[in-house]
DOTI-757716 format. One record per residue: residue in one letter; y, z, x of N, C-alpha, C in turn. Coordinates in pm, whole numbers, plus 50000, padded with zeros to 5 digits. Last residue first. Layout:
<atoms>
AYZXYZXYZX/...
</atoms>
This chain:
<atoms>
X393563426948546394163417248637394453400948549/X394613462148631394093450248518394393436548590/X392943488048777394073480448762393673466348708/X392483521548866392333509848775393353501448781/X391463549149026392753541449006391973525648951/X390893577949178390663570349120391753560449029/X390943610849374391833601549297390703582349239/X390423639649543389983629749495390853624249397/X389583665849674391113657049701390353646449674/X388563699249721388153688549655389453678349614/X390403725449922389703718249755389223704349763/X390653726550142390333739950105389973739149936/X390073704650395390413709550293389993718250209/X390433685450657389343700350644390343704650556/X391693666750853391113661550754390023675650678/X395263678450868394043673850940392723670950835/X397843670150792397693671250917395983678650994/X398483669350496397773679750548397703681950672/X399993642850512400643658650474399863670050528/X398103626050581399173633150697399863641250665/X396233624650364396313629950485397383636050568/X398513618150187397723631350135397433637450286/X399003591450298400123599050284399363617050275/X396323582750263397193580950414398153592850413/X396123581750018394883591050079395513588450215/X398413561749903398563575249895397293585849993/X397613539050043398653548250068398573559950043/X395013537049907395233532950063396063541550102/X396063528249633395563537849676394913538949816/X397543504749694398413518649652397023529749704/X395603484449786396733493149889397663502249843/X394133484049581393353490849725394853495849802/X396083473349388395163488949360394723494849475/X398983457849498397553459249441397023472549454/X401993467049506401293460249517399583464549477/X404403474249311403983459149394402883455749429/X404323498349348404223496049204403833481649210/X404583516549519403643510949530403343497449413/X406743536749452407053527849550405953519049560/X405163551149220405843540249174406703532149331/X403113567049411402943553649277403773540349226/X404843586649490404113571049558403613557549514/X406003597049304407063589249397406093578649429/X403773608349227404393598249119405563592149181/X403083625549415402193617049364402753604649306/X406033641549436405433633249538404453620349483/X405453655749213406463647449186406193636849352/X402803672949253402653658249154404143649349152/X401983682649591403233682649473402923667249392/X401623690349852401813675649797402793674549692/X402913724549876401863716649828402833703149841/X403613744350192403733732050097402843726250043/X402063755050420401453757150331402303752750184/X402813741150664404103750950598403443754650484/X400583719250656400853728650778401763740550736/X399883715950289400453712350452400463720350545/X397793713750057398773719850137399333713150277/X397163704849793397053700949883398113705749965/X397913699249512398233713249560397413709249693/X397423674549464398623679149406398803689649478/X394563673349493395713665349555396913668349562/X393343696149326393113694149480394313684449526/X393503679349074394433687249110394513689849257/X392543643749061392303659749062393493668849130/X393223617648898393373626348986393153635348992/X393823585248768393103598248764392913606748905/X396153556448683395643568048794395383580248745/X396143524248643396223539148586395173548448650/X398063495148634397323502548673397353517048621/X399203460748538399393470948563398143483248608/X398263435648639399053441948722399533454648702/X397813422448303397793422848447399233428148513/X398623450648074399043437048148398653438748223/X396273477847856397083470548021397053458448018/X397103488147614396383474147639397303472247765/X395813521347518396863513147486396153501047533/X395453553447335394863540247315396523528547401/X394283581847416395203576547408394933560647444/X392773613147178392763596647244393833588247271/X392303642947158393063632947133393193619347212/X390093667947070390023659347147391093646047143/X389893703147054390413692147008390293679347117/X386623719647101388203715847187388383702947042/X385303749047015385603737246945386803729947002/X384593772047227383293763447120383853752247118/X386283767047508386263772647406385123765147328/X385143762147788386303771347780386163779047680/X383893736247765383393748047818383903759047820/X386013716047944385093719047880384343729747922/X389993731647873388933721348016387673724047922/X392583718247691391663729247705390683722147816/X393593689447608393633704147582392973708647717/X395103658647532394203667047563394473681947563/X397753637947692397303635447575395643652347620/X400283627547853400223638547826399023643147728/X400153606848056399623604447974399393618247922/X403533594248254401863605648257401423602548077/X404263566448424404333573448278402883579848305/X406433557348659405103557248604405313566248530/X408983534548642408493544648653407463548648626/X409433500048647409653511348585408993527248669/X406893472248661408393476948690408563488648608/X404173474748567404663465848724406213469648751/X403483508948534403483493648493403943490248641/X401003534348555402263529348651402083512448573/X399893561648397400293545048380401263540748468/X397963590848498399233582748516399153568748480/X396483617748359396613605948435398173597848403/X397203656848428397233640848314397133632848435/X394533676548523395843667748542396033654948461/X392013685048273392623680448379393813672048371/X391643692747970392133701848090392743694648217/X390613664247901389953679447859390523687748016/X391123632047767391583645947867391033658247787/X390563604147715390293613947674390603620747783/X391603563247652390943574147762391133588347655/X390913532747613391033546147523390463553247620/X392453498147659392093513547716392423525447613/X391583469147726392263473547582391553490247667/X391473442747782391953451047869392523464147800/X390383422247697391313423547618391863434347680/X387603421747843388753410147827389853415847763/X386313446547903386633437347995387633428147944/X388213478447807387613463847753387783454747848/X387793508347894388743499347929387503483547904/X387373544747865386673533747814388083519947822/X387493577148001388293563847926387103551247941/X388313608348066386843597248046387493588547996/X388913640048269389073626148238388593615648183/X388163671048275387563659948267388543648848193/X386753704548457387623694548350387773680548375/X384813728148306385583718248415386273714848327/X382313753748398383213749348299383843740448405/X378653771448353379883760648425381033761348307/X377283780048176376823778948310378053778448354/X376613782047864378093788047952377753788648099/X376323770247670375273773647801376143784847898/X377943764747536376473772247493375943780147549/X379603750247673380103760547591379213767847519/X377893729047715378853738147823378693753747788/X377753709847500376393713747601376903728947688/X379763709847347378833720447305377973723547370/X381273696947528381683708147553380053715347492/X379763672247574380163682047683380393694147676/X380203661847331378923665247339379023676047463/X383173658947356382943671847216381063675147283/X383473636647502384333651147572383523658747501/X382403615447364381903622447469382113634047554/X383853615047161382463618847116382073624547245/X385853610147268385983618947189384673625347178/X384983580947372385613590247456385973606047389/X382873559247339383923570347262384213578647335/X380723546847501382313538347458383353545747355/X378773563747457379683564047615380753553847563/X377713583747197378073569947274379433566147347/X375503611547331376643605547233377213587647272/X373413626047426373713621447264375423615647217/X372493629047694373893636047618374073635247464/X370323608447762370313624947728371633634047655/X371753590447766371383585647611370703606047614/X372363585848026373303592747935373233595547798/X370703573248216370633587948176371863593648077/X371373549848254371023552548117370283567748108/X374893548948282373523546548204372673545448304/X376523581848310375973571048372374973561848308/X376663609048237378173597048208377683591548233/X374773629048295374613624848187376173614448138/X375383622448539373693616648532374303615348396/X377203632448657377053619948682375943614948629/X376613660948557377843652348484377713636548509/X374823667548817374533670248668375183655148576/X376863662449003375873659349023375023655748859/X378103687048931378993675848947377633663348936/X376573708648934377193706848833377623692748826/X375583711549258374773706149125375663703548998/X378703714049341377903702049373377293698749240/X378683741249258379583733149184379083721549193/X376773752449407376453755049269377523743349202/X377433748849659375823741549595376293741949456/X380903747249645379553749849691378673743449671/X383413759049411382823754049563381943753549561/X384993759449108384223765249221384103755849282/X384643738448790385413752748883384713758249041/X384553702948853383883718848815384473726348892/X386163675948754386803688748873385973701348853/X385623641748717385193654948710386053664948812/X386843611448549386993617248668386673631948651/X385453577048470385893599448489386263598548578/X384993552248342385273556748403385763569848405/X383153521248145383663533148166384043539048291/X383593486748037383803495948123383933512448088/X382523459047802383343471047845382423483047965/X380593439147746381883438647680382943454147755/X377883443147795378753433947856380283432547776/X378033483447880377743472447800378343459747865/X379163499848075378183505948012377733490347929/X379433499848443379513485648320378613495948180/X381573522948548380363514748565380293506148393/X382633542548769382663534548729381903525048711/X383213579448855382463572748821383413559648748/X383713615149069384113603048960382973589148953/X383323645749117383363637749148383783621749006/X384413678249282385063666649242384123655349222/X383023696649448383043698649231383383688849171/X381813702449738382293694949628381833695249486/X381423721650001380653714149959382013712049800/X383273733150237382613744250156381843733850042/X385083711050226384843721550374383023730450349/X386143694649938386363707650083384943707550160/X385743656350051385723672750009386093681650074/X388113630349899387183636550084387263653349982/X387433605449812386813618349754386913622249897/X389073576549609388403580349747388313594649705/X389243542049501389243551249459388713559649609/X389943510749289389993520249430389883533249430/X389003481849094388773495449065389073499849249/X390323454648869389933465649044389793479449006/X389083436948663389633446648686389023454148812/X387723411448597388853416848524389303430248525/X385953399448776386753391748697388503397148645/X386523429948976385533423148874386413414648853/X385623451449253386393437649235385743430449091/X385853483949408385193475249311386533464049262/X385553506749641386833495649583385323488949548/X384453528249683385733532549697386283523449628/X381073522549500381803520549592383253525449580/X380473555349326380753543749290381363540149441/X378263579949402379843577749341379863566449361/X376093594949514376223586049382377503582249312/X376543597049774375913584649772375933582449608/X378143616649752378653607449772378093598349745/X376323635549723376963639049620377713621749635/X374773633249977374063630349856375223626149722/X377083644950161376313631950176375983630250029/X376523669950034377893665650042377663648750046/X374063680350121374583680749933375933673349950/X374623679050384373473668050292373703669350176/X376653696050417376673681250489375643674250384/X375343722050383376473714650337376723699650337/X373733718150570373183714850442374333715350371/X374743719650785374093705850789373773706450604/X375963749450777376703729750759376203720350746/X373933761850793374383759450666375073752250649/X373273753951086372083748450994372713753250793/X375383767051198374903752351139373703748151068/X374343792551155376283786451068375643771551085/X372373794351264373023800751084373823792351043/X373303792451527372183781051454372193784951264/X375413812851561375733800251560374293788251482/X373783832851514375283835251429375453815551379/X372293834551775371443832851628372783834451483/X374113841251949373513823151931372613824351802/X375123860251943375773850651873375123839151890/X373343894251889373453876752008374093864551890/X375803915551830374853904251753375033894551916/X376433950851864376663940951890375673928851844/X378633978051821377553971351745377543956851804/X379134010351980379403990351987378323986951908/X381334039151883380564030851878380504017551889/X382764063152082382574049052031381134046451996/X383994097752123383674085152169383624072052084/X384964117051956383954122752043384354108252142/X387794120651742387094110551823386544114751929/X387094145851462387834140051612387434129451628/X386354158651215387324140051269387724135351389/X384594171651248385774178951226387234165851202/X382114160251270382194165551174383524168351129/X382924136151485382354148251477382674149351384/X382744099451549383804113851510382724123651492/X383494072451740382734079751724383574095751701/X385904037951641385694055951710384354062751635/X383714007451703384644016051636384314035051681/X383773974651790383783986251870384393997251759/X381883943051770382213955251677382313968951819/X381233911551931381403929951934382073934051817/X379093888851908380053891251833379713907651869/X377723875552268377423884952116378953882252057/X375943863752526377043862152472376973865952311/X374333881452776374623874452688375533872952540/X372333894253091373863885253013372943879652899/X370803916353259370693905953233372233902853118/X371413934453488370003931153476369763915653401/X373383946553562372753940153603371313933253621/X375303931453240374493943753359373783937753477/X377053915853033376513914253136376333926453216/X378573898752759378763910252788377253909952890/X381223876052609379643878852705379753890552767/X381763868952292382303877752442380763879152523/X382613860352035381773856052155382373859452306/X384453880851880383783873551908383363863351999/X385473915751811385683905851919384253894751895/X387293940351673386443932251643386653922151734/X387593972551641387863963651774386663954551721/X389943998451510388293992251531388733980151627/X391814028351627391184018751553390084011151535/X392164052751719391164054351644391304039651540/X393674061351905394594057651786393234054251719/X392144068352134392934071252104393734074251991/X389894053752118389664065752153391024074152108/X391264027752044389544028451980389774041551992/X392724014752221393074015652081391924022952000/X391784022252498392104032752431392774031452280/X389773999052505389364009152471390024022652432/X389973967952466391293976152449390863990452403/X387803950252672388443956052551389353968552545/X388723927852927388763945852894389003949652796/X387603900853028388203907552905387973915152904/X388113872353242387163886153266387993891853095/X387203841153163387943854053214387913863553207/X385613822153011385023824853140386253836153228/X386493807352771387633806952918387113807053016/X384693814752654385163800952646386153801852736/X383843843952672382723832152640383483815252659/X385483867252845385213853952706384613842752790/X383343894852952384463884252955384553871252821/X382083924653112382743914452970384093904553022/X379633943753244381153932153234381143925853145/X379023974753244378523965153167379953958053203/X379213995753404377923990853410378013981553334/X381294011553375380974008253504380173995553485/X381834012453075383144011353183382414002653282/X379284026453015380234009552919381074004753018/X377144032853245378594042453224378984023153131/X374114052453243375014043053281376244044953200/X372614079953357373794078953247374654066453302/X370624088253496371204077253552372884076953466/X368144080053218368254090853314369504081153422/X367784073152969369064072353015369224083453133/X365234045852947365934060152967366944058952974/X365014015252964364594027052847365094036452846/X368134000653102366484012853142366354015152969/X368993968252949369033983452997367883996253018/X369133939752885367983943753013368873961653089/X370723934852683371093936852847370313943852913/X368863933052456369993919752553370153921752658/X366883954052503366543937252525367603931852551/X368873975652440367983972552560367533960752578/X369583966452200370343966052321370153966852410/X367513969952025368063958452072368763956652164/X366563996552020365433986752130366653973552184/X369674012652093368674008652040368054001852123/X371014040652278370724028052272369774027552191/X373274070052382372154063852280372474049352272/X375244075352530374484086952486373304075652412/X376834062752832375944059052700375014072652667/X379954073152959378464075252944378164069852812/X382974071052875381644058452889380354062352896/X384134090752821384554090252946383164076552978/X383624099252514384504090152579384804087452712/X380364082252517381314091052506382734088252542/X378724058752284379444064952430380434074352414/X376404039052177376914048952102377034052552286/X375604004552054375474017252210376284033052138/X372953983951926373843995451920373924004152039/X372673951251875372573957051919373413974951944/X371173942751521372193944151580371823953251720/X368943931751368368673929551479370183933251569/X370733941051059369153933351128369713928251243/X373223951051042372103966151007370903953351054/X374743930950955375363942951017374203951851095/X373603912150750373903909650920374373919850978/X373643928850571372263928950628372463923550734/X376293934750485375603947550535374343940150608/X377353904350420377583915050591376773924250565/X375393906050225374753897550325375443899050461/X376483919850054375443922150066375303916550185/X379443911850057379403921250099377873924950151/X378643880049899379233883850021378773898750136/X378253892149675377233883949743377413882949914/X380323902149595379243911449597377903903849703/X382163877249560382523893749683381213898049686/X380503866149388380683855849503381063869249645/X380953882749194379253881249234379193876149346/X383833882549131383083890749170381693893349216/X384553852149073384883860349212383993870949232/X382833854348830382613845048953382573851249023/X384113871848663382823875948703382443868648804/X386953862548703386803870848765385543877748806/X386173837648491386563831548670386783848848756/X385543852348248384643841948321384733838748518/X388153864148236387083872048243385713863148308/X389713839348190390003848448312388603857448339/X388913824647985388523821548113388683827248222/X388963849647767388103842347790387983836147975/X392013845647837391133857747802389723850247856/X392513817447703392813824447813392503833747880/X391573819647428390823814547538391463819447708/X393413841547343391663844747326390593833947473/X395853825647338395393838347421393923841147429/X395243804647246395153801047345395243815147417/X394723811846964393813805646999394233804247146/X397273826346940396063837446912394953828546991/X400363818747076399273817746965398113822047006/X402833845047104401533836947182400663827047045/X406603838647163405173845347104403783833447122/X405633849447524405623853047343406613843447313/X403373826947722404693834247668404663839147560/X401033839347986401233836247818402913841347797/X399063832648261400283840448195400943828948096/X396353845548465397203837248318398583838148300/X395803858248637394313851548611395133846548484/X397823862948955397563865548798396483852648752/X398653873249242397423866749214396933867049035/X400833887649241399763897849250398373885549167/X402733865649312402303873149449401113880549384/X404053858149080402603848449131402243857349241/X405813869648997404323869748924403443862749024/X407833859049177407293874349170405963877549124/X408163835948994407713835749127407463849649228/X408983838748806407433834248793407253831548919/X411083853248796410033857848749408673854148750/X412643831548900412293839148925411023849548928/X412423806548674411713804548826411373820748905/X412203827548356412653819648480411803819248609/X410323834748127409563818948214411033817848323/X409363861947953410623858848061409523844148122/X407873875347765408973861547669409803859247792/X404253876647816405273880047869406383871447785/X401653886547944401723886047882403433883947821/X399443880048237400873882148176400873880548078/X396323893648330397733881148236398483885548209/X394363902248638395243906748530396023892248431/X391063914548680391743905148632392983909048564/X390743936148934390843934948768391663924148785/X390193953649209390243935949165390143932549056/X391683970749263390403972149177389643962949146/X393443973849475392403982949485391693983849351/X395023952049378394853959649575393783964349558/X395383945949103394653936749179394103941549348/X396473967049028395493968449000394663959649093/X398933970449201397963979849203396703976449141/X400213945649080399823944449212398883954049247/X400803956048867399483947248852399273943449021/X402673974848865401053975748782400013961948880/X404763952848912404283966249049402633967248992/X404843937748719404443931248842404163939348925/X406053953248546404163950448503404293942148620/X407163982748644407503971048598406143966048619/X408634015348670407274010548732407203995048635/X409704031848471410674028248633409784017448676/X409234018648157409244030148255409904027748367/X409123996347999410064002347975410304014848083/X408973965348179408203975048126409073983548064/X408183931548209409093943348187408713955448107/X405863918948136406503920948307407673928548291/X402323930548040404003924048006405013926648131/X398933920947992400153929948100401363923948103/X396193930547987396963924947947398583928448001/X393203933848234394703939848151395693929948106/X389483939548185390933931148220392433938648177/X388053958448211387303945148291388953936348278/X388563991148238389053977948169388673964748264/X388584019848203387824012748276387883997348244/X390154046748132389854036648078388954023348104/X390754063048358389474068748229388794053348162/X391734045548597390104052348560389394055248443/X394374041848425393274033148450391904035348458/X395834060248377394624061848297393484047748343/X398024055148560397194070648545396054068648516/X398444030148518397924030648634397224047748640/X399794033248268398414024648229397924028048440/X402024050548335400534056048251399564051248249/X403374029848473403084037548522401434048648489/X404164012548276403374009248402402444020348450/X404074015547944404704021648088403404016248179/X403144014347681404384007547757405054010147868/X399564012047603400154017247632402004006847709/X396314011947535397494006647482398894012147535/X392944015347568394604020847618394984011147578/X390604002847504390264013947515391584025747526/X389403976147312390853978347382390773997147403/X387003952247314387233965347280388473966547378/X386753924147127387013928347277386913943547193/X386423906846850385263911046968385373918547099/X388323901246722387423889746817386413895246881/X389323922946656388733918046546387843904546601/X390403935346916389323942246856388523931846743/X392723917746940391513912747019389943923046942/X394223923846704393483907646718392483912746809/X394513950646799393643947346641393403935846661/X396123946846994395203956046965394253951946889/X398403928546931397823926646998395903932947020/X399923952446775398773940446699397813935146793/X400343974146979399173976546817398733961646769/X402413955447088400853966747174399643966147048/X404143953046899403343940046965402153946347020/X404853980146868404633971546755403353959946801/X405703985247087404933991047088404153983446974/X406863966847401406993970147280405613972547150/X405253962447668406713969647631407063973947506/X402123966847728403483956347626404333969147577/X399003965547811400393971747836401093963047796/X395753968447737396873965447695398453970247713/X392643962347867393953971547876394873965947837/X389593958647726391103951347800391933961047736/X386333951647772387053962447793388643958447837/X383873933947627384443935747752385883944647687/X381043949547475382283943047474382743944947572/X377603943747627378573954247611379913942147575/X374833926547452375773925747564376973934647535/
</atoms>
């Protein structure tokens, strides 16, 4: 397998060179090194870098937030900061060119490497997910499209078969029907007549994308996605236009028939999650999952592993879709008895069980996530939970403030060897402890405001009274109406314990 390829820009030249030599001695190849914005954007081409390392003050006119906005416009390279500035400012400039990290100096070596690491991982994603993409507009572009090609005064110079079939047009073009004369358009959902904006096209030579427009001769109607773009001669003029057009009813049975199966990996994914609210002798369990839009990574679990004790997760796999689903899906089989005796490890250790995860992960390198797991004693109410990357959980007692559980590392799968740290305590009735996925936290609103974890932990602790179903009641009320409608762009799931 080729070394991956990282550009190194750092203001100072000393730091450039070591920087250099660590990643070379791990295995990267560093092809430029360099302290100007500006040079590392000259040589970008020669250099060809699957990533850039990248410091936000530069020494040239050109600053590593301009760099990296260039790289990200027009190359889609993963970029990290590399950087000793953390004001609000700065990190709020950084965030516009979409950064895949950002490291303060001085760095330690193990969290740059992984950092590294997951950026290069989550940019080959994006990139197969664009490529996958792009493939499948060219083939909806180029199968069964209808094509007119016109001059500019409308005569049709050329039709395909398809366009003859939608709108029942002569084979010939003896007659020279005219786009103008001969064909009406209107929207499909108003039913009002619509004159595409033909001299933005002939004129100013833009494109003209229109969906479900019915377009009608006299021969025959029907309702398409238009594409209108200028027709040029050799020299660049604009001769005329081209219309590409799709019967949108074969757009529309596509699109649902990929919701319905969204819908059934989504369904399915649900049917193995634990009721929302569980009632035992000795402990409530509430909990809720609405997914994105785009199928679910989120899911969680509660269940009796022995008669002496409880387990419970909470999962977040990177990505959307089928592929994250199966992952999630996966995780529930091997946390669950008694498909879990496949994992090799024993489900009342929470260490043991983060470490079997990772080596399964981190081998395989399919996937990566992150993960919550605790073990809670039916009688003695005695709790050892484990964090691997995800949002800390929360202890809300009966009076006070709720307390995060800062305890864990790294998500699984990231790096070979995660540290794993356990946090042991003994809930009083009444108190409770909340797992959450990030999706909640960054949950947007109409003003594209996130929720925000200081929100989360407001609600918690106004809730602090009363029982598990109606804190967590509240808050998937509150989450909602922040968002103002129920179609989310992540995975919004929470889980919640409470001793009794």
């Amino acid at each position: 397998m080729d070394k991956a390829r990282i550009m190194v820009v750092e203001d100072e030249e000393l730091v450039g060179l070591s920087i250099k030599l660590f990643l070379e001695r791990v295995g990267y190849e560093v092809p430029f090194v360099t302290s100007a914005g500006e040079e590392a954007v000259d040589y970008f081409g020669e250099a060809r870098p699957d990533l850039v390392l990248m410091d936000i003050h530069l020494s040239g006119a050109m600053s590593g937030i301009e760099a990296a906005g260039i790289f990200q416009k027009t190359h889609h390279i993963p970029v990290v900061y590399l950087t000793a500035y953390a004001d609000a400012d700065t990190l709020e400039k950084a965030k516009v060119t979409e950064p895949f990290g950002y490291i303060l100096k001085p760095f330690d070596e193990r969290v740059l490497q992984a950092t590294i690491k997951m950026a290069l991982h989550k940019s080959a994603a994006q990139n197969a997910l664009r490529q996958t993409k792009e493939r499948m507009s060219s083939i909806l572009q180029s199968v069964g499209d209808g094509i007119i090609v016109a001059a500019r005064e409308g005569i049709i110079e050329y039709q395909n078969p398809t366009a003859q079939a939608l709108l029942g047009l002569p084979g010939s073009l003896e007659g020279k029907p005219s786009v103008f004369k001969d064909i009406g358009f209107w929207d499909a959902k108003s039913r009002a007549a619509h004159v595409p904006a033909w001299d933005r096209v002939l004129e100013e030579g833009e494109s003209l994308s229109l969906t479900e427009l019915v377009m009608e001769t006299g021969q025959a109607k029907c309702t398409v996605d238009l594409r209108v773009e200028p027709h040029r001669d050799e020299r660049g003029r604009i001769i005329g236009m081209v219309l590409a057009f799709r019967d949108a009813a074969e757009r529309t049975r596509i699109q649902e028939l990929i919701d319905r199966e969204l819908e059934n990996a989504t369904a399915f994914h649900k049917s193995l999650l634990p009721k929302d609210s569980v009632d035992t002798p000795f402990i409530r369990m509430g909990a809720f999952l609405m997914p994105a839009s785009f199928g679910a990574g989120d899911i969680y679990g509660f269940h009796a592993i022995d008669t002496e004790c409880f387990g419970f997760y909470m999962v977040d796999v990177m990505g959307h879709g089928i592929a994250a689903t199966s992952t999630a899906l996966l995780l529930n089989r091997l946390l669950t008895p008694p498909s879990a005796s496949l994992l090799g490890a024993d489900l009342k250790n929470p260490r043991a069980v983060i470490e079997a995860l990772n080596r399964l992960f981190s081998d395989t390198w399919d996937s990566f996530f992150t993960i919550c797991y605790g073990v809670i004693g039916m009688r003695d109410r005695s709790v050892r939970l484990a964090r691997a990357g995800h949002p800390f959980p929360v202890l809300q007692k009966q009076k006070g403030s709720p307390v995060e559980v800062r305890a864990g590392g790294f998500a699984v799968g990231v790096v070979p060897h995660l540290e794993v740290p356990v946090f042991e305590t003994v809930m009083a009735p009444g108190e409770k402890i909340f797992l959450y996925s990030d999706g909640l936290t960054d949950c947007a609103g109409p003003g594209d405001e996130r929720f925000s974890r200081e929100t989360l932990l407001r609600v918690i602790q106004e809730t602090a009274g009363n029982d598990v179903f109606e804190a967590v009641a509240r808050i998937k009320a509150d989450v909602l109406a922040w968002r103002g409608r129920d179609l989310f762009d992540d995975d919004v799931s929470l889980i919640a314990l409470q001793a009794k």
